[in-house]
BAVEXGU-322296 format. One record per atom (N, C-alpha, C): residue number from 1; residue in one letter; chain; atom name; x, y, z. Coordinates in Angstrom, 2 decimals. Layout:
BEGIN
  num  residuo  cadena  atomo        u        v        w
  NUM        a       A     CA        X        Y        Z
...
// end
This chain:
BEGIN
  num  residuo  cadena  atomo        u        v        w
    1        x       A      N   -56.66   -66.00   -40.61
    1        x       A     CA   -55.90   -66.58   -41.69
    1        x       A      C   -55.75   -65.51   -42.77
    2        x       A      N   -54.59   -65.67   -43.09
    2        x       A     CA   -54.51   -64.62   -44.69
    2        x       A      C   -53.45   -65.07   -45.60
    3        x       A      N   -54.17   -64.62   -47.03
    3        x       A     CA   -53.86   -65.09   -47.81
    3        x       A      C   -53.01   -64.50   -48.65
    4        x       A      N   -52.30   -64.70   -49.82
    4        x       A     CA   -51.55   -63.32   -50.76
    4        x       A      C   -51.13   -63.54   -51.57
    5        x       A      N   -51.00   -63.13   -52.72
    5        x       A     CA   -49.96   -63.15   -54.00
    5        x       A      C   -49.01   -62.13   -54.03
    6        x       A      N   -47.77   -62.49   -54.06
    6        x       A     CA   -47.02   -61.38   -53.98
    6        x       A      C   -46.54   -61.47   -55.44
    7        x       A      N   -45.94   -60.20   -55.94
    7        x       A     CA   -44.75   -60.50   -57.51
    7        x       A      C   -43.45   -59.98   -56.94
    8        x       A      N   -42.37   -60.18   -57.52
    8        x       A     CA   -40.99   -59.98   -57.15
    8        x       A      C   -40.32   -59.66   -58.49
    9        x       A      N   -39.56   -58.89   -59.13
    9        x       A     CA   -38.32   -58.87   -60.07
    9        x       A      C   -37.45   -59.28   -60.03
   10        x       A      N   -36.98   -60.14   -60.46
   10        x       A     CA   -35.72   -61.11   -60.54
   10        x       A      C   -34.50   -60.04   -60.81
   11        x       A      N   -33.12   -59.90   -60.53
   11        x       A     CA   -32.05   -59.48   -61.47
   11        x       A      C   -32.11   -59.97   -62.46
   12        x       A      N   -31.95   -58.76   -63.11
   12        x       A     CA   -31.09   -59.09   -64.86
   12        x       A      C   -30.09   -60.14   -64.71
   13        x       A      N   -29.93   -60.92   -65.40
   13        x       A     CA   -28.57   -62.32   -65.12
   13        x       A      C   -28.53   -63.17   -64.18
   14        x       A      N   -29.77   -62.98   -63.00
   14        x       A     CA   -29.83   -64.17   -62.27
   14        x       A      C   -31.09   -64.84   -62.17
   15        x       A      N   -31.49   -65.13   -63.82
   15        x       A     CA   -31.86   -66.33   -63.79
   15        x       A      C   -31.70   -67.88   -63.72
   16        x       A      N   -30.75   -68.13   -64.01
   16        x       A     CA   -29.97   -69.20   -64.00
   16        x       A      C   -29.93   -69.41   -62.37
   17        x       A      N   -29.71   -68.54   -61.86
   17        x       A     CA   -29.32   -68.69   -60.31
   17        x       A      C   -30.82   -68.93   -59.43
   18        x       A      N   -32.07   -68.31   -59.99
   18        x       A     CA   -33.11   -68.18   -59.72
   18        x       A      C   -33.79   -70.22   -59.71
   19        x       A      N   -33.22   -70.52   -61.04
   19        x       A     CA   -33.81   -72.11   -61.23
   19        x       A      C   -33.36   -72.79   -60.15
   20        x       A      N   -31.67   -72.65   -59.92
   20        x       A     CA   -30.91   -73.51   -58.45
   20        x       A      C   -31.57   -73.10   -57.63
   21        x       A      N   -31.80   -71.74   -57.13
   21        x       A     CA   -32.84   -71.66   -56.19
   21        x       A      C   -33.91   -72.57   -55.52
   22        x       A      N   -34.93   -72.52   -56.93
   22        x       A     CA   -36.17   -73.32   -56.98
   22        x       A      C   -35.75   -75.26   -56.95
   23        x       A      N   -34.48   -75.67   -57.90
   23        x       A     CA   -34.12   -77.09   -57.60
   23        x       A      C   -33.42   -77.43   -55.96
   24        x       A      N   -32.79   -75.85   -55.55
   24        x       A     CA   -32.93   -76.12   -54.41
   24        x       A      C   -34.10   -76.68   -52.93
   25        x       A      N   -34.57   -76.18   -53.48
   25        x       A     CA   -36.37   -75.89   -52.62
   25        x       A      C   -36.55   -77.13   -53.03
   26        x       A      N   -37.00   -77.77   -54.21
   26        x       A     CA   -37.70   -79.07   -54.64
   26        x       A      C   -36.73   -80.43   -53.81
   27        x       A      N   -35.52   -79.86   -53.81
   27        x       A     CA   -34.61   -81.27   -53.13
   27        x       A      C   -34.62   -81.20   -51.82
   28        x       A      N   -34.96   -80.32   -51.08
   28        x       A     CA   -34.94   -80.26   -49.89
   28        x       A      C   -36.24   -80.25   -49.28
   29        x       A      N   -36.98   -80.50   -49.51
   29        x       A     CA   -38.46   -80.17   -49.57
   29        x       A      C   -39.13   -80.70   -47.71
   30        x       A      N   -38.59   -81.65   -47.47
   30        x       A     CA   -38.59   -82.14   -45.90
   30        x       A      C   -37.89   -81.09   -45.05
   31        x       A      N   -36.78   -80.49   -45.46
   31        x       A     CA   -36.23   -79.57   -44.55
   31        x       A      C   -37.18   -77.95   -44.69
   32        x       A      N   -37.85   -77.79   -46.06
   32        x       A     CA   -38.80   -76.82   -46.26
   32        x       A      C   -40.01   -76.96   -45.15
   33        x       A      N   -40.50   -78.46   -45.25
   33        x       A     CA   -41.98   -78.81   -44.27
   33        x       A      C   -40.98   -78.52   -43.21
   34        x       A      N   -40.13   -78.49   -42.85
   34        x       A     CA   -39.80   -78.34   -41.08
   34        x       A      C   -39.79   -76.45   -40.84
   35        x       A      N   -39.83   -75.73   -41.66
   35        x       A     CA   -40.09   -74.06   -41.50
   35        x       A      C   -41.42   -74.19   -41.79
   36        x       A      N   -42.34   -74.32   -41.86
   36        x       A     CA   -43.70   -74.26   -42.65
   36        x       A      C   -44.22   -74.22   -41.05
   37        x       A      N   -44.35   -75.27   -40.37
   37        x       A     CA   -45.43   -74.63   -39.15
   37        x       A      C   -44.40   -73.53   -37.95
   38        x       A      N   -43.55   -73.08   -37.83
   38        x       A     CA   -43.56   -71.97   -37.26
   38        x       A      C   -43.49   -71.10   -37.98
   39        x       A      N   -43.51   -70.80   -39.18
   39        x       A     CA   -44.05   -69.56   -40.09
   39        x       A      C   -45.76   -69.84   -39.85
   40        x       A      N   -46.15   -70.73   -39.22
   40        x       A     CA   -48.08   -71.04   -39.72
   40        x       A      C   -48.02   -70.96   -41.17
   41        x       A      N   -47.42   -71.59   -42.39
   41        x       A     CA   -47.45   -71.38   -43.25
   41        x       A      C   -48.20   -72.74   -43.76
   42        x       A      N   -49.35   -72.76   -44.33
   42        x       A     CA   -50.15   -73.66   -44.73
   42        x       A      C   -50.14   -74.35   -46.17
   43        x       A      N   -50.08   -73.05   -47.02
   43        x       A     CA   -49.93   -73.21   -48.31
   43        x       A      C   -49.09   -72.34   -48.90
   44        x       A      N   -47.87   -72.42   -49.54
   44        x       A     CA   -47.07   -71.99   -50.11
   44        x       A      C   -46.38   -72.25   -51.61
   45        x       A      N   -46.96   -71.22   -52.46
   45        x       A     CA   -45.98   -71.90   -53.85
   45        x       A      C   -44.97   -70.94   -54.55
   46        x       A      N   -44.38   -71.31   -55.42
   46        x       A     CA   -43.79   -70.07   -55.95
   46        x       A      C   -43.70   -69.96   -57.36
   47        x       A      N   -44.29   -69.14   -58.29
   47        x       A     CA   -44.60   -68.99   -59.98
   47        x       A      C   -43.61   -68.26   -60.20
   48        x       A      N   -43.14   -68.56   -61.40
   48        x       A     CA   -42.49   -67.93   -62.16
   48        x       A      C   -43.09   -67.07   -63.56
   49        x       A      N   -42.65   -66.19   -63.82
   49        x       A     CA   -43.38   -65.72   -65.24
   49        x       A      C   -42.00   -65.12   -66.18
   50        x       A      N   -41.98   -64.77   -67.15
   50        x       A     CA   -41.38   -63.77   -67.72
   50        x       A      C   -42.08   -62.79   -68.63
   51        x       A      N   -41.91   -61.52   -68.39
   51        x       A     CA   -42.43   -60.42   -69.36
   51        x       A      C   -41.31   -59.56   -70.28
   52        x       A      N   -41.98   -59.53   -71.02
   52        x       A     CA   -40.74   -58.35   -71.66
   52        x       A      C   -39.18   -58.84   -71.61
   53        x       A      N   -38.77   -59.13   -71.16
   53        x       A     CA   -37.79   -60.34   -71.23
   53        x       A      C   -37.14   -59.97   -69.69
   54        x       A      N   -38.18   -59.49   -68.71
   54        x       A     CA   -38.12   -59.39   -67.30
   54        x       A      C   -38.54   -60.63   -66.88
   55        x       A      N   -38.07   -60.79   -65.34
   55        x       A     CA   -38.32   -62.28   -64.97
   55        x       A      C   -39.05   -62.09   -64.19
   56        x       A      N   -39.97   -62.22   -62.92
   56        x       A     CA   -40.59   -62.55   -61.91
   56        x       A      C   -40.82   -64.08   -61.54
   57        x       A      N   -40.65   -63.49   -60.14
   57        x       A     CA   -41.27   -64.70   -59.08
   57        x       A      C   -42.50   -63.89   -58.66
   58        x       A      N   -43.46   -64.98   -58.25
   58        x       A     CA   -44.72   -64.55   -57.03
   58        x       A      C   -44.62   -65.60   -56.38
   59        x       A      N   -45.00   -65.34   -55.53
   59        x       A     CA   -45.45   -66.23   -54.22
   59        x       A      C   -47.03   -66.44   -53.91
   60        x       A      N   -47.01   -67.29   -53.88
   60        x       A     CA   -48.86   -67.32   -53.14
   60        x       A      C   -48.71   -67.91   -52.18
   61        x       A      N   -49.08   -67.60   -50.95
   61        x       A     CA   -49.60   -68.19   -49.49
   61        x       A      C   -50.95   -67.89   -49.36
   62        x       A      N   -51.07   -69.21   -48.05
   62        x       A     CA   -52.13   -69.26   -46.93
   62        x       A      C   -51.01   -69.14   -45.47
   63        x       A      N   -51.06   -68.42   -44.94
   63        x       A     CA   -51.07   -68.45   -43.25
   63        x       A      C   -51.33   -67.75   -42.32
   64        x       A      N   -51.03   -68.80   -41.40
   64        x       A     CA   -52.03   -68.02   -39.71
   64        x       A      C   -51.60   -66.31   -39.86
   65        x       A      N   -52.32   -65.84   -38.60
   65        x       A     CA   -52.45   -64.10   -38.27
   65        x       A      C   -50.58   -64.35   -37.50
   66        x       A      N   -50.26   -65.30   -36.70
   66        x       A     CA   -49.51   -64.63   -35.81
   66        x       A      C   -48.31   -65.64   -36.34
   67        x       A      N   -47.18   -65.22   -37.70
   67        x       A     CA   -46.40   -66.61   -37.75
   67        x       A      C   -44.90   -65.91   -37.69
   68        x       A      N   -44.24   -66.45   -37.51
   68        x       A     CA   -42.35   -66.31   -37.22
   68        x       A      C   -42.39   -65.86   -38.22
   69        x       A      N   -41.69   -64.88   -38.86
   69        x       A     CA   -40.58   -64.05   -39.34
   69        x       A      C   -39.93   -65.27   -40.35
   70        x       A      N   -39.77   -65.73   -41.61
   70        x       A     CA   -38.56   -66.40   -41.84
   70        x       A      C   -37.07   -65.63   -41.28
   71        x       A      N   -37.16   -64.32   -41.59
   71        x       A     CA   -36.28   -63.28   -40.90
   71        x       A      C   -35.22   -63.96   -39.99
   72        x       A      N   -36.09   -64.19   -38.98
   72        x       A     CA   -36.28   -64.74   -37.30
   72        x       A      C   -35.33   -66.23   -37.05
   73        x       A      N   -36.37   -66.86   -38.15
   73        x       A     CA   -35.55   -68.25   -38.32
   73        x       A      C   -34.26   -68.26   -38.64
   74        x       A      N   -33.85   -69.43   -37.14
   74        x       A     CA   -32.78   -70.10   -37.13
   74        x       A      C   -32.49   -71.65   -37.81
   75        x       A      N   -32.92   -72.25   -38.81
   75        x       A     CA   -32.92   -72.69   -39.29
   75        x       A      C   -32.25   -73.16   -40.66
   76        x       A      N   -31.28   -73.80   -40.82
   76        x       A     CA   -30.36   -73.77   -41.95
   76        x       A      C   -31.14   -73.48   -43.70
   77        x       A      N   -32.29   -73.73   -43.74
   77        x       A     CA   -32.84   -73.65   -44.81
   77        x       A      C   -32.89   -72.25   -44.94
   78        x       A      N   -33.94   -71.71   -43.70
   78        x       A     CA   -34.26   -70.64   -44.41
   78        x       A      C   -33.14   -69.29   -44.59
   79        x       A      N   -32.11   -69.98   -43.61
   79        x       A     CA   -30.70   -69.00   -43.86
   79        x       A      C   -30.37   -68.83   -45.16
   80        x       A      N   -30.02   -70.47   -46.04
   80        x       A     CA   -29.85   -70.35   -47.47
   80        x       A      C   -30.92   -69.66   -48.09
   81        x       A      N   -32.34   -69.69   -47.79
   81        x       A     CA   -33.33   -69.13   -48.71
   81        x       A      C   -33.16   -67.89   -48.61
   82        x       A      N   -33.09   -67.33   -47.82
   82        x       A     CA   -32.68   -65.88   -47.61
   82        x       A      C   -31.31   -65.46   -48.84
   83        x       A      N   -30.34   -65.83   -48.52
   83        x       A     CA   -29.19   -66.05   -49.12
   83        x       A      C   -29.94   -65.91   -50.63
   84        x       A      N   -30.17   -66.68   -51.00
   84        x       A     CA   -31.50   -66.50   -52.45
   84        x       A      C   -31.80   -65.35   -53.02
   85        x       A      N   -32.26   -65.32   -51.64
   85        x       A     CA   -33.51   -64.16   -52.52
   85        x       A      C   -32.79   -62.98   -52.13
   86        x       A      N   -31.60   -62.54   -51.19
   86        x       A     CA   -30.34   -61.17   -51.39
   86        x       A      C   -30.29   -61.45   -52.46
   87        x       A      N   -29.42   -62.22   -53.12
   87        x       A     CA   -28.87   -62.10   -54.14
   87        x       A      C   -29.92   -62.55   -55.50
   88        x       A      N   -30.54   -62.65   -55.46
   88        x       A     CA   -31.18   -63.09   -57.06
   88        x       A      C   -32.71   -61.67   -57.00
   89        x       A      N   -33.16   -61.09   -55.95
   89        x       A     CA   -34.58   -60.67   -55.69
   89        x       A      C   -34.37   -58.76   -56.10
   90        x       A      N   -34.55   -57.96   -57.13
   90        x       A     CA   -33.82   -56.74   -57.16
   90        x       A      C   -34.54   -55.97   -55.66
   91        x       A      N   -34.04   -55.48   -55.29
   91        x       A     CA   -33.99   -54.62   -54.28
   91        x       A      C   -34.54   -53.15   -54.29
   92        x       A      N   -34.38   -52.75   -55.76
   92        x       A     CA   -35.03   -51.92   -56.35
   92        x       A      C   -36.36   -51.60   -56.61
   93        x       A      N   -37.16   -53.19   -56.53
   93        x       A     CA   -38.42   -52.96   -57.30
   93        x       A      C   -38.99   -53.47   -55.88
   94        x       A      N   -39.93   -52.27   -55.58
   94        x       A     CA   -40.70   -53.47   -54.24
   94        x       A      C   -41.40   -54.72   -54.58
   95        x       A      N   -41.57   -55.12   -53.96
   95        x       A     CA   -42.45   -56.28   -53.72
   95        x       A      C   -44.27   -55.95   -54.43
   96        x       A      N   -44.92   -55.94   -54.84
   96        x       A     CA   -46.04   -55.95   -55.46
   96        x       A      C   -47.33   -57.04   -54.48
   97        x       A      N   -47.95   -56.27   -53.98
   97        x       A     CA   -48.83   -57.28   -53.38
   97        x       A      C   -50.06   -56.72   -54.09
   98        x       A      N   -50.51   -58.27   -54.70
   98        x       A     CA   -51.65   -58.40   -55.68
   98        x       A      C   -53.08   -58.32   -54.52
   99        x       A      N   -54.21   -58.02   -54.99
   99        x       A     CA   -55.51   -57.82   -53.76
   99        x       A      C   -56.20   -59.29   -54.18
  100        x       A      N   -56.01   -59.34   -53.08
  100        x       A     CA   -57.00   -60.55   -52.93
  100        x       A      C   -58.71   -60.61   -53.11
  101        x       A      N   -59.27   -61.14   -53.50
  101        x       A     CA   -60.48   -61.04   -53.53
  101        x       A      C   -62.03   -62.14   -53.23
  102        x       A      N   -61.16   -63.53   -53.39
  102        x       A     CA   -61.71   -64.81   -52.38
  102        x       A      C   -60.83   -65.93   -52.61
  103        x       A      N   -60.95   -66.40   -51.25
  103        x       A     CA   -60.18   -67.32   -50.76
  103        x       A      C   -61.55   -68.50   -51.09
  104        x       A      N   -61.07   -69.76   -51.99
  104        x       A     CA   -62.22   -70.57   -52.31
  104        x       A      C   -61.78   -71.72   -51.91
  105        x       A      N   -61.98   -72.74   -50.36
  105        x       A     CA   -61.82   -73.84   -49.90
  105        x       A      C   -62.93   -74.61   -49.45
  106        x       A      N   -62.55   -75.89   -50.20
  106        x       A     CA   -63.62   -76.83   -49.30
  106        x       A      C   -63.45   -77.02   -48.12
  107        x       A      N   -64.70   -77.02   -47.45
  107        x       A     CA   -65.45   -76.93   -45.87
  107        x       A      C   -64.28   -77.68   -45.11
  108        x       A      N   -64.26   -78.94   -45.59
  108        x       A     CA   -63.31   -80.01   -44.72
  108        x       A      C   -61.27   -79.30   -44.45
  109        x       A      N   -61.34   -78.82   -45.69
  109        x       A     CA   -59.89   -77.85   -46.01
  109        x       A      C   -59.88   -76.84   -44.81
  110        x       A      N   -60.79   -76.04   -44.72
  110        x       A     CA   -60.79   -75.01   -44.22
  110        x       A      C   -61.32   -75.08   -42.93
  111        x       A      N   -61.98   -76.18   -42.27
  111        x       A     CA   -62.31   -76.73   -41.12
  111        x       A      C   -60.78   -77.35   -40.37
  112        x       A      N   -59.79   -77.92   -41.20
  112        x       A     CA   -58.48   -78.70   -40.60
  112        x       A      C   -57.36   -77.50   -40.42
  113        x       A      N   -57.90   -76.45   -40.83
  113        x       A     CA   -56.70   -75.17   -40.96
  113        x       A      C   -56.96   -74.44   -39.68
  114        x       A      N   -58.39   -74.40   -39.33
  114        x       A     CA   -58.83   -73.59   -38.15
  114        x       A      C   -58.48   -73.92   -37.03
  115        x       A      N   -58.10   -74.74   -36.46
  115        x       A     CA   -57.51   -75.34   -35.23
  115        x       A      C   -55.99   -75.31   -35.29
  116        x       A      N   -55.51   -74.86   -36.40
  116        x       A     CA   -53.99   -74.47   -36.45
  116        x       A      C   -53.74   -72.81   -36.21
  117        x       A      N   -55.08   -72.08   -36.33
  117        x       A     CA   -54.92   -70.78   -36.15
  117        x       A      C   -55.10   -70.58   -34.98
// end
């Protein structure tokens, strides 16, 4: 299992586009749970921050060692999510992966995840 925080830079001017994004995700949220187990994606959220009057997204996951590609997926959602994050995610700034340092779950949590890995 692994875990991660990622950060992302938004474009300059697509914030607005960044929120539809996210009201996208929240309204569709059943068609989201239907990509979640062939990614093995267990736990997934997505933060927003702003600095400096820069925007970011992060992501935090939990999932399995061996999961699909959203890439990969044929799936109408994650086509649009993709679609998203071309256009709103700068391209410029990599991706930022934050270090992890403990993963803190109760026994029963982390006992129902292991038989999915």
């Amino acid at each position: 299992m692994k875990f991660e925080l990622m950060r992302f830079r938004v474009l300059a001017g697509k914030e607005t586009r960044v929120q539809e994004w996210m009201e996208f995700l929240n309204a569709n949220m059943s068609a989201v749970e239907e990509t979640l187990e062939p990614e093995q994606m267990y736990v997934e959220s997505i933060f927003a921050e702003q600095i400096d009057g820069v925007y970011y997204l992060y992501w935090y996951s939990v999932q399995g060692d061996n999961p699909q590609s959203v890439h990969d997926s044929e799936h109408w959602l994650d086509r649009k999510h993709l679609e998203f994050w071309l256009e709103c995610i700068d391209p410029n700034y990599p991706g930022v992966k934050l270090t992890p340092k403990v993963l803190m779950l109760l026994p029963h949590v982390r006992e129902s995840m292991t038989p999915l890995l």
